[in-house]
Rosetta silent file (secondary structure, phi, psi, omega in degrees, C-alpha in Angstrom):
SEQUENCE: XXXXXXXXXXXXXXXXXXXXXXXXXXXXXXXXXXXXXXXXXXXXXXXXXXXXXXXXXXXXXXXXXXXXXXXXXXXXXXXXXXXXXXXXXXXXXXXXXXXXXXXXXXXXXXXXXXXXXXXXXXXXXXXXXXXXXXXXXXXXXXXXXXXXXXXXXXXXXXXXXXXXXXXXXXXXXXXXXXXXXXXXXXXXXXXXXXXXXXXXXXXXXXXXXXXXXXXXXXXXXXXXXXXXXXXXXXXXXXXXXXXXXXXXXXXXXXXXXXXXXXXX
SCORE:     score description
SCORE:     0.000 S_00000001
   1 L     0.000  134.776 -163.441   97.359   42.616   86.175 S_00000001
   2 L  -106.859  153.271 -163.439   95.521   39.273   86.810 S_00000001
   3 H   -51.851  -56.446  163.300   93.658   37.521   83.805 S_00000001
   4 H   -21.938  -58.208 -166.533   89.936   38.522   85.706 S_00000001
   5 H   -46.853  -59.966 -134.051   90.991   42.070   85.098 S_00000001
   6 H   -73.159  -35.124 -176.097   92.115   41.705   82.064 S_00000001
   7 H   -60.215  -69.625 -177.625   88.632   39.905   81.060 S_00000001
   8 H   -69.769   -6.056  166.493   86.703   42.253   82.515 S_00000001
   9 H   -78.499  -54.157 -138.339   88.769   45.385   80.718 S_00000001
  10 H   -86.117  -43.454  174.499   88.465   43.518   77.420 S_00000001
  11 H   -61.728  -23.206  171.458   84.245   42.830   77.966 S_00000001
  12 H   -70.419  -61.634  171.320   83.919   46.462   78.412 S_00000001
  13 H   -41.785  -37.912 -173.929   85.844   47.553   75.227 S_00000001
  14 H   -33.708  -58.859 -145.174   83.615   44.359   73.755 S_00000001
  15 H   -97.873  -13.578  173.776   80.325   46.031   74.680 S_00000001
  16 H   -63.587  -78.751 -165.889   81.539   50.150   74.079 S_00000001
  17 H   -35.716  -61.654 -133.102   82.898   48.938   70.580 S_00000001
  18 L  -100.224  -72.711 -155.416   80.575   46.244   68.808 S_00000001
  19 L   -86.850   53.652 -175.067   77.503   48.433   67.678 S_00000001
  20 L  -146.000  158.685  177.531   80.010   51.290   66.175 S_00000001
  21 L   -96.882   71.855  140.452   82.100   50.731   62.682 S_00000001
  22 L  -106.482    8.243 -178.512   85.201   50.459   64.557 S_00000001
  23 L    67.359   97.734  158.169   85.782   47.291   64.689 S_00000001
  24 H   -62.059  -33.158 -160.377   85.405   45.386   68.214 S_00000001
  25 H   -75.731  -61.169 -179.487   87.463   42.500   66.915 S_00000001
  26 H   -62.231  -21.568  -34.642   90.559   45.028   66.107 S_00000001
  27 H   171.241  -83.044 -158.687   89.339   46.847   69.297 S_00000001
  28 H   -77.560  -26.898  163.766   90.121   43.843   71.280 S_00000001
  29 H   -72.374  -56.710 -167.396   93.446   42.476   69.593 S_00000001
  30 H   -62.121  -18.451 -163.955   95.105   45.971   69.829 S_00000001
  31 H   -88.186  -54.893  167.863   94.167   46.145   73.443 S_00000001
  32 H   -34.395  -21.149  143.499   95.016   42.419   74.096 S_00000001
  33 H   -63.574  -46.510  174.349   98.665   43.430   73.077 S_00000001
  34 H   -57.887  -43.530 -175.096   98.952   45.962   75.370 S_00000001
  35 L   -89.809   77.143 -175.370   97.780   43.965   78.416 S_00000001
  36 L    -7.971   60.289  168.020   99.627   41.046   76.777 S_00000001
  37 L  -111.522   84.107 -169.881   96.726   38.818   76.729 S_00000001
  38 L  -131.636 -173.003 -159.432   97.312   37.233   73.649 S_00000001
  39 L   129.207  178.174  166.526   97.399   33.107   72.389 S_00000001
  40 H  -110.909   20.618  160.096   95.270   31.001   71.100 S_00000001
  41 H   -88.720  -23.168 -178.850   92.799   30.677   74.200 S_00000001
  42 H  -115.473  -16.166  149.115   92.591   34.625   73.781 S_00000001
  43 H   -52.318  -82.082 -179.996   91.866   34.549   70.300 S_00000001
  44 H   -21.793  -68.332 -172.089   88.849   32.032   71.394 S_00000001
  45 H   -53.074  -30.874  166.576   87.893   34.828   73.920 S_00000001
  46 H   -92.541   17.646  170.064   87.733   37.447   72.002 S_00000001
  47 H   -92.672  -18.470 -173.664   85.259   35.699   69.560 S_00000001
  48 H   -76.349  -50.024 -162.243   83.505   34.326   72.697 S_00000001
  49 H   -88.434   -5.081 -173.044   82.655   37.711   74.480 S_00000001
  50 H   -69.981  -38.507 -168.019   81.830   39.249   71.327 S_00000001
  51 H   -76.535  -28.063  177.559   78.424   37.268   71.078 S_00000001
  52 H   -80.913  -29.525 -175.643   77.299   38.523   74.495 S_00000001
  53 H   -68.259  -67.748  162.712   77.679   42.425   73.404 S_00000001
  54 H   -13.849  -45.911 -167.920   75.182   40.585   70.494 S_00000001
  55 H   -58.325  -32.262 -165.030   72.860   39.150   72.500 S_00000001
  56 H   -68.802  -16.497  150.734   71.774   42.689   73.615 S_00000001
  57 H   -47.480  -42.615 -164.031   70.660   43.042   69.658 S_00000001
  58 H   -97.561  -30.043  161.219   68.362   40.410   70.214 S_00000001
  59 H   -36.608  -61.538 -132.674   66.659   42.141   73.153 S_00000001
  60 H   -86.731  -36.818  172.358   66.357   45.183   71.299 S_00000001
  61 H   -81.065   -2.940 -160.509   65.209   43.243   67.847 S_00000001
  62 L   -77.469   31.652  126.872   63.332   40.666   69.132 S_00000001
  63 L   -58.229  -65.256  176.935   60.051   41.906   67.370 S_00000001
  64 H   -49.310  -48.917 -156.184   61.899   41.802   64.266 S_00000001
  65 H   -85.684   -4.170  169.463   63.301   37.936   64.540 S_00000001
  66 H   -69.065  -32.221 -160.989   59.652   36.720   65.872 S_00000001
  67 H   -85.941  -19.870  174.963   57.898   38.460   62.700 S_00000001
  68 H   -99.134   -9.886  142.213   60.645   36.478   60.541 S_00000001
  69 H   -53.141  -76.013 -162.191   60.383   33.192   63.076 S_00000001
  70 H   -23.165  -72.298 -147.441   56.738   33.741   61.929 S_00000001
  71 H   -82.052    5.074  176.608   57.264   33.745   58.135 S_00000001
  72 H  -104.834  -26.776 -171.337   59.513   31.012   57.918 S_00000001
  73 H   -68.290  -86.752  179.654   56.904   28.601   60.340 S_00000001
  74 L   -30.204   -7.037 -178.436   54.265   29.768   57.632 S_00000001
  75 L    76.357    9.920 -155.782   56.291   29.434   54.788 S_00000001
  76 L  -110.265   92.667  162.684   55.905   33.024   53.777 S_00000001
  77 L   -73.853  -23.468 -150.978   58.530   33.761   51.477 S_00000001
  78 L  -120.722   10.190  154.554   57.461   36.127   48.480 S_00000001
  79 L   -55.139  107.110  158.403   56.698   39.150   50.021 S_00000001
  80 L     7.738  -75.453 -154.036   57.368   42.409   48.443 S_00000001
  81 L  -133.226  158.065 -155.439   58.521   44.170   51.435 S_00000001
  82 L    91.281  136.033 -170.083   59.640   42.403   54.989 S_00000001
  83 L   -76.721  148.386  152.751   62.473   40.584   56.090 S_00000001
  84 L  -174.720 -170.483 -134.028   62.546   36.856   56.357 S_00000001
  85 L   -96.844   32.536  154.443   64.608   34.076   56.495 S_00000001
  86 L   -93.437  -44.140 -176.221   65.790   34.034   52.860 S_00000001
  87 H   -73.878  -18.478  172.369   67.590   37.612   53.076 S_00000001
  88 H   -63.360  -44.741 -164.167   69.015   36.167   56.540 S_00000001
  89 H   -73.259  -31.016 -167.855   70.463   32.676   54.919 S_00000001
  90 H   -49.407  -71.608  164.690   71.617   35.342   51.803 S_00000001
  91 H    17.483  -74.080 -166.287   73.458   37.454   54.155 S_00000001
  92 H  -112.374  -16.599 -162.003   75.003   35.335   56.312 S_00000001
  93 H   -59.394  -83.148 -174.146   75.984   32.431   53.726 S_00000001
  94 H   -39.905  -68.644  173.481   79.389   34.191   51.680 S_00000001
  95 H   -39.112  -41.652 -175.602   81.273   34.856   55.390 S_00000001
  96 H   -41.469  -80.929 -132.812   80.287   30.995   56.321 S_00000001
  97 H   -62.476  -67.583  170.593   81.667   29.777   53.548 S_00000001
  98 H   -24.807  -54.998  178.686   84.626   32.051   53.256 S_00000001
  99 H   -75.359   -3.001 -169.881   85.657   31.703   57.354 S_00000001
 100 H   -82.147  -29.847 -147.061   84.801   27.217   56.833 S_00000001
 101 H  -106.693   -9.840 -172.299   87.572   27.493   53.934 S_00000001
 102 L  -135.433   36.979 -174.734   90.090   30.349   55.716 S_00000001
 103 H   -80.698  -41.944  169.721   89.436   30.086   59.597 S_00000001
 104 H   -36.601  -75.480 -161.432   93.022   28.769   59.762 S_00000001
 105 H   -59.214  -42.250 -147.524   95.307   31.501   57.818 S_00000001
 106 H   -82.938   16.315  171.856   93.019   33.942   59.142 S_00000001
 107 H  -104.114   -9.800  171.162   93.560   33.194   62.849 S_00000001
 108 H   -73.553  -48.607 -158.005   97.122   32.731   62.308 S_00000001
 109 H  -112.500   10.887 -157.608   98.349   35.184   60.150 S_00000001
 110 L  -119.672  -15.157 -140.037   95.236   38.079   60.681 S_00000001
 111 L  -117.884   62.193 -160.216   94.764   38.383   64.458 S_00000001
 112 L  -143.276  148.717 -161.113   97.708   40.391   65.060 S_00000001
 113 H   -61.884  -23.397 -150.058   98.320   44.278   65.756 S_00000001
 114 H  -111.861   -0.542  177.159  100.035   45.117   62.259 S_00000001
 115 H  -105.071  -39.432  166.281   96.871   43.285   60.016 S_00000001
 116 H   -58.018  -32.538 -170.688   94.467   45.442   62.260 S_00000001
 117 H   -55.693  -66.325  136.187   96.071   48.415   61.838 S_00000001
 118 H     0.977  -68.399  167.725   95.635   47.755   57.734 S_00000001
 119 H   -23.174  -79.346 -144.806   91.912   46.949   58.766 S_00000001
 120 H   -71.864  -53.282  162.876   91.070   49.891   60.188 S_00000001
 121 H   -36.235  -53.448  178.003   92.564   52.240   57.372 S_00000001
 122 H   -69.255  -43.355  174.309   91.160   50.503   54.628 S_00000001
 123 H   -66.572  -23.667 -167.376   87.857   50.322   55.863 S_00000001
 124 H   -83.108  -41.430  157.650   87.679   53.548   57.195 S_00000001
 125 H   -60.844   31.648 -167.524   88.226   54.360   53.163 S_00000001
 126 H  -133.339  -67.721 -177.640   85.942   51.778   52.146 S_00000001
 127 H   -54.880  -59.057 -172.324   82.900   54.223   54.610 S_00000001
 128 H   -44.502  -66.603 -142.880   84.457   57.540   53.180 S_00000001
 129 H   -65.775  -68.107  170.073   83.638   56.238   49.792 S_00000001
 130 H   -79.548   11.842  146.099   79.932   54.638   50.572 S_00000001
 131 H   -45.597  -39.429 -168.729   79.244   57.799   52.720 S_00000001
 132 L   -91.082    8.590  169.376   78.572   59.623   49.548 S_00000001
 133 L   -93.696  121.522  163.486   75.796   57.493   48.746 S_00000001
 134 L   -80.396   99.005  168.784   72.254   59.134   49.927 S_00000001
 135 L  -144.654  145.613  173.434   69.122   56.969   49.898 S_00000001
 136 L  -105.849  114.708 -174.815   66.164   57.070   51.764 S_00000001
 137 L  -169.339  156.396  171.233   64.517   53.858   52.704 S_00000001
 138 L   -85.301  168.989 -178.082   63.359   51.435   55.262 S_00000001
 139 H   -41.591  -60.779  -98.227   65.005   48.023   56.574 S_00000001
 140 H   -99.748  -28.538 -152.482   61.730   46.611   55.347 S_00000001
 141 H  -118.635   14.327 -177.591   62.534   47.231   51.455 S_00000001
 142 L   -72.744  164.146  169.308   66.477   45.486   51.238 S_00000001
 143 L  -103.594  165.117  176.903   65.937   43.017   48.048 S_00000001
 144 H   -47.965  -88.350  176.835   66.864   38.997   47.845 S_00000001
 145 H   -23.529  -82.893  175.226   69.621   40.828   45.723 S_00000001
 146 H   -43.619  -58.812 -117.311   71.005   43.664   48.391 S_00000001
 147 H   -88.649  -58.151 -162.447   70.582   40.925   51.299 S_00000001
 148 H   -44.634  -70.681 -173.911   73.382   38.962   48.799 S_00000001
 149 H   -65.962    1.369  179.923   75.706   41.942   47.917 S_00000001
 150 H   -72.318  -63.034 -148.180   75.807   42.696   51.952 S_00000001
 151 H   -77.003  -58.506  158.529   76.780   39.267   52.750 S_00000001
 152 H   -13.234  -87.516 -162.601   79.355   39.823   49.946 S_00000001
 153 H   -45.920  -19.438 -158.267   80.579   42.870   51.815 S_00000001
 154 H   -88.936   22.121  143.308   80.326   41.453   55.149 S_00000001
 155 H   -67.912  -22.223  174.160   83.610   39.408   54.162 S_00000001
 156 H   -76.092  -17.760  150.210   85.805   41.801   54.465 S_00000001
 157 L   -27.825  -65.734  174.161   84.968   41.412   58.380 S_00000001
 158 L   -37.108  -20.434 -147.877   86.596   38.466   58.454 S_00000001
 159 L  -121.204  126.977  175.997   90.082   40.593   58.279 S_00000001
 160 L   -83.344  151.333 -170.428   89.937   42.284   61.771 S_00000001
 161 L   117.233  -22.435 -167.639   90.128   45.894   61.628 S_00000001
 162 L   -97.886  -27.870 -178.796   87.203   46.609   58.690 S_00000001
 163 L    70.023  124.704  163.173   84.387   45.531   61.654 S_00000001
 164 H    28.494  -98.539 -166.449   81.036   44.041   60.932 S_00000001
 165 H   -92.771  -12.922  143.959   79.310   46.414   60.559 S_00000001
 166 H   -55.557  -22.022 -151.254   81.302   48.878   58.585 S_00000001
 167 H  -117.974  -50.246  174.471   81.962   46.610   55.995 S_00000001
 168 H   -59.607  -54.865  178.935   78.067   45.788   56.084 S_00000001
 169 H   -57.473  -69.025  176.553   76.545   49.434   56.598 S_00000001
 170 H   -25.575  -74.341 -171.211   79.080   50.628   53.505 S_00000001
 171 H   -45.823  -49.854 -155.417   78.018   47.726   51.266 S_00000001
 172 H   -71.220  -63.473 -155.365   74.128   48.450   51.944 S_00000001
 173 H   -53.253  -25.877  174.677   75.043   52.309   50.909 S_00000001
 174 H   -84.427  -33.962  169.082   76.828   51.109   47.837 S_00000001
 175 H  -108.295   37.739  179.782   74.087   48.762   46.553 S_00000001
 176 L    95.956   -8.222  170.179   71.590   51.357   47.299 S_00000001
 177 L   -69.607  151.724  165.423   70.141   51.232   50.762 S_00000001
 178 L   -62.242  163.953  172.440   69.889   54.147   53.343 S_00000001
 179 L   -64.912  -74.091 -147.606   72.305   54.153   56.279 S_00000001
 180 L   -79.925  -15.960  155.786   69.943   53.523   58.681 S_00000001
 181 L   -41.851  -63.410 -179.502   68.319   50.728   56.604 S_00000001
 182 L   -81.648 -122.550 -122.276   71.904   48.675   56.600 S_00000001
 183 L   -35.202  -21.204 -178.790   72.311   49.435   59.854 S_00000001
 184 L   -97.283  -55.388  175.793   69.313   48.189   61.536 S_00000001
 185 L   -48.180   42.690  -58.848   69.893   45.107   58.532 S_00000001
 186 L   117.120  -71.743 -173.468   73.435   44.810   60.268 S_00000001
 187 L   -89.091  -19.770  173.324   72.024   44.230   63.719 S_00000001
 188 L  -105.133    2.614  157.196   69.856   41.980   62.770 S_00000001
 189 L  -110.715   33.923  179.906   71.918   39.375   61.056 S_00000001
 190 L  -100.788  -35.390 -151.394   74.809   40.226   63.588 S_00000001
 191 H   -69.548  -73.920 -177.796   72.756   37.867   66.338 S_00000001
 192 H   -47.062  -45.026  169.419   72.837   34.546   63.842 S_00000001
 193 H   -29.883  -75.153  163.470   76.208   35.648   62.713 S_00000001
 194 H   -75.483  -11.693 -153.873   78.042   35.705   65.413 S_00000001
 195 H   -88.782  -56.368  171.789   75.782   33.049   67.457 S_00000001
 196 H   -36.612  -89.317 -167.504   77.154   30.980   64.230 S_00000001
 197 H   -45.017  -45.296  170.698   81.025   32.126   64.612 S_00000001
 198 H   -33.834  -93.909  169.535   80.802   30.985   68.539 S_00000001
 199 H   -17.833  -68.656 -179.089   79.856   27.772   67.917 S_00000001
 200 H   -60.365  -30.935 -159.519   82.835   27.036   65.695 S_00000001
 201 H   -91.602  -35.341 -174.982   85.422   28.840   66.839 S_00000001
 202 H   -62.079  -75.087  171.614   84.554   26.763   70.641 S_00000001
 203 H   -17.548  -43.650  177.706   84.173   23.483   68.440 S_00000001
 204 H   -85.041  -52.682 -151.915   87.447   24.117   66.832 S_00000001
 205 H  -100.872    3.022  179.909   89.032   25.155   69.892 S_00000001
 206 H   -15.911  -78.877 -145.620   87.604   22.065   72.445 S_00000001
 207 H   -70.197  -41.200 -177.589   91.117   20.468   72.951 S_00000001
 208 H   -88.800   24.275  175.635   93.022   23.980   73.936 S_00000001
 209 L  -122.983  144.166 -178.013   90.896   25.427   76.531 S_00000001
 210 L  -103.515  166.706  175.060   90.872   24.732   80.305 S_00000001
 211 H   -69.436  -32.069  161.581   88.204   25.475   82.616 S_00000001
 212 H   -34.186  -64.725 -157.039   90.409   28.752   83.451 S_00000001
 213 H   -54.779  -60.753  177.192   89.964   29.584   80.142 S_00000001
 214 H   -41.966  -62.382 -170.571   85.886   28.981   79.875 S_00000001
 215 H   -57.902  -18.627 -175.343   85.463   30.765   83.387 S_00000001
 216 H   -87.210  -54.387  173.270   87.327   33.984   81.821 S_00000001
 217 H   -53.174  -58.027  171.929   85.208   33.783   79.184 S_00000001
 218 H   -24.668  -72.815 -144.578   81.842   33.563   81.044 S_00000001
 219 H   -67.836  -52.188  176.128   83.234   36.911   82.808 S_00000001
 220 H   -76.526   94.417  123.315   84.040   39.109   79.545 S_00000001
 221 H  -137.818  -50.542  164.951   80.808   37.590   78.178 S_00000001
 222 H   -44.408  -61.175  165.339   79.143   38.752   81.034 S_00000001
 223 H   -90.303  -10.632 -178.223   80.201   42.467   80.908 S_00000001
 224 H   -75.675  -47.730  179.298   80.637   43.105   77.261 S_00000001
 225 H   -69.228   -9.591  141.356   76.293   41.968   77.704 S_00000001
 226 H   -63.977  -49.416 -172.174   76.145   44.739   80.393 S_00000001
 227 H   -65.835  -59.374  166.362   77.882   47.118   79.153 S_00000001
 228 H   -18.578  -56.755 -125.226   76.284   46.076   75.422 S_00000001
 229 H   -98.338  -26.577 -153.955   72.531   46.325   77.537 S_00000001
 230 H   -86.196  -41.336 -152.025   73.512   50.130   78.924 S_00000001
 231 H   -88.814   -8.179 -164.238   75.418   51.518   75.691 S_00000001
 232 H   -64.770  -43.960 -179.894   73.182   49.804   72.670 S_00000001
 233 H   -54.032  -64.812  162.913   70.353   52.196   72.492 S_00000001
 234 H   -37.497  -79.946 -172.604   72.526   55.275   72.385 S_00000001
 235 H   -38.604  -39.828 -176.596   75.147   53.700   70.398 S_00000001
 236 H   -67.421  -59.786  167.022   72.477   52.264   67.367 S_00000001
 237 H   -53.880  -59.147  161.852   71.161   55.873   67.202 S_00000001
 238 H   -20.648 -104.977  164.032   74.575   57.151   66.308 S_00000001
 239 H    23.138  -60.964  172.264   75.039   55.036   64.200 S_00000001
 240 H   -80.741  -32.973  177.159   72.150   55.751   62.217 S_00000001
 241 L   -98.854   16.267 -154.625   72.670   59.887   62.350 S_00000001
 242 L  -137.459  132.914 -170.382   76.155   60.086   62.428 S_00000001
 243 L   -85.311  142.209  152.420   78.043   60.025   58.711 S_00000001
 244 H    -8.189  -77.250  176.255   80.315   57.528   57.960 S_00000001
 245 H    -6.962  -76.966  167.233   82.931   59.772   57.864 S_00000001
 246 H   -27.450  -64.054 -171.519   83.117   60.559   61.309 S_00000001
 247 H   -64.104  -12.299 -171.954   83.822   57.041   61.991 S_00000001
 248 H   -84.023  -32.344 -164.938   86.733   56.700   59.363 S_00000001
 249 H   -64.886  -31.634 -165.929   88.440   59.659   60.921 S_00000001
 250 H   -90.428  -17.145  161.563   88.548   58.204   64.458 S_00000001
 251 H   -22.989  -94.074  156.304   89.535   54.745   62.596 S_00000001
 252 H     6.993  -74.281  162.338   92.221   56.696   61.066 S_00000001
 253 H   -53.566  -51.616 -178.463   93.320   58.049   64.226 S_00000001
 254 H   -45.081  -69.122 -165.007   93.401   54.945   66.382 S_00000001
 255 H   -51.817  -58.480  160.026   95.913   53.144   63.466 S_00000001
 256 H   -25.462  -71.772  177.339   97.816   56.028   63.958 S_00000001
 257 H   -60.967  -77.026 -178.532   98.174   56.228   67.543 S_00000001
 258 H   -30.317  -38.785 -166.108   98.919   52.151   68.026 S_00000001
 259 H   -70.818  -41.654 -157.564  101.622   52.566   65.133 S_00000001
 260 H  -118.513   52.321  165.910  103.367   54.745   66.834 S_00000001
 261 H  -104.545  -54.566 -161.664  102.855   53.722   70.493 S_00000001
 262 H   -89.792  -87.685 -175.717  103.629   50.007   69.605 S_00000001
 263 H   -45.196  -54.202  159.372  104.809   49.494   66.207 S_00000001
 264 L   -61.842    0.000    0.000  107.641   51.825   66.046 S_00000001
């Protein structure tokens, strides 16, 4: 199978994967074993196409980050109710710091079929667990405070296998938010997030990538933001109706199947 393929296989899972609590990142490792596309040029790639299955968030949100562009040009901080670019820096701030001080071990020792596997269990218990929290409320109403304990949760991200937004959705149900609250709060610090994570991870990886490499990227950046542009709408609605649960079980299942397709 030639490396195009393989790019254009891996940008699909990218853009099915990335708005669901399944983890894209584990998604994209376990498959990257199978077609053996793995290294440290395929690490880069699968941090690279991840941001175009993102971008299609900022289509779909782009109301939201103009009314929070607004309120930061204006200075308009202290509002009661509305997002703005204090619950964004809150957010996204504990993963910075955490991936500035462990971007090493964890691309070394994390980005590997038997720490996903791990991932995906534990997180999918981590979802059983905030699944039994019930709140009703809009995006509109996270606190300074939730915006914090989120970014707090969305470290466990960092370990592929718990995903984003699993780790993120849970934490909002655990410090009181509705599902569909942290979930749309999710998508809309996923853009900066990952936009963020790009940037570094290229920066970091300047000296071991070829123009091969970059052109591979381009192409899984390319379809994971197609696929991302067809499947977001659907997928985001899920998301929002569909219990937790659900999502741990097919978790569950995957780590299953890979152990003992692979592992064994």
């Amino acid at each position: 199978m030639t490396d195009v393929l393989k790019a254009i296989i891996l940008g699909i899972i990218e853009g099915l994967t990335e708005f669901l609590p399944v983890s894209s990142t584990g998604h994209l490792i376990l498959a990257g074993n199978l077609l053996n596309f793995e290294g440290d040029a395929a690490i880069t790639f699968k941090i690279v196409i991840q941001l175009g299955a993102v971008m299609a968030v900022l289509i779909l949100y782009w109301k939201s980050y103009m009314e929070i562009g607004s309120n930061f040009i204006k200075m308009e901080f202290s509002k009661r109710e509305g997002l703005n670019v204090i619950h964004m820096i809150l957010a996204m701030l504990p993963a910075l710091i955490v991936y500035l001080l462990l971007k090493d071990t964890i691309k070394s020792q994390l980005f590997g079929p038997t720490p996903v596997l791990i991932g995906l269990v534990a997180g999918g218990l981590l979802m059983i667990i905030a699944a039994r929290s019930k709140r009703k409320n809009s995006v509109d109403t996270i606190s300074y405070k939730q915006a914090f304990g989120i970014g707090l949760f969305q470290c466990l991200a960092l370990w592929p296998g718990f995903s984003r937004s699993g780790s993120t959705i849970s934490g909002g149900l655990l410090l009181g938010t509705s599902q569909k609250a942290a979930a749309d709060f999710t998508f809309i610090i996923s853009v900066p997030v990952m936009f963020g994570a790009t940037l570094l991870d290229l920066y970091d990886s300047r000296n071991l990538l070829s123009l091969d490499d970059l052109y591979l990227m381009l192409i899984g950046f390319l379809v994971s933001f197609l696929v991302a542009m067809i499947a977001v709408v659907t997928f985001i609605r899920l998301i929002k109706r569909l219990r937790l649960e659900w999502f741990a079980l097919y978790r569950f299942a995957l780590a299953a199947l890979f152990y003992f397709i692979v592992i064994l």
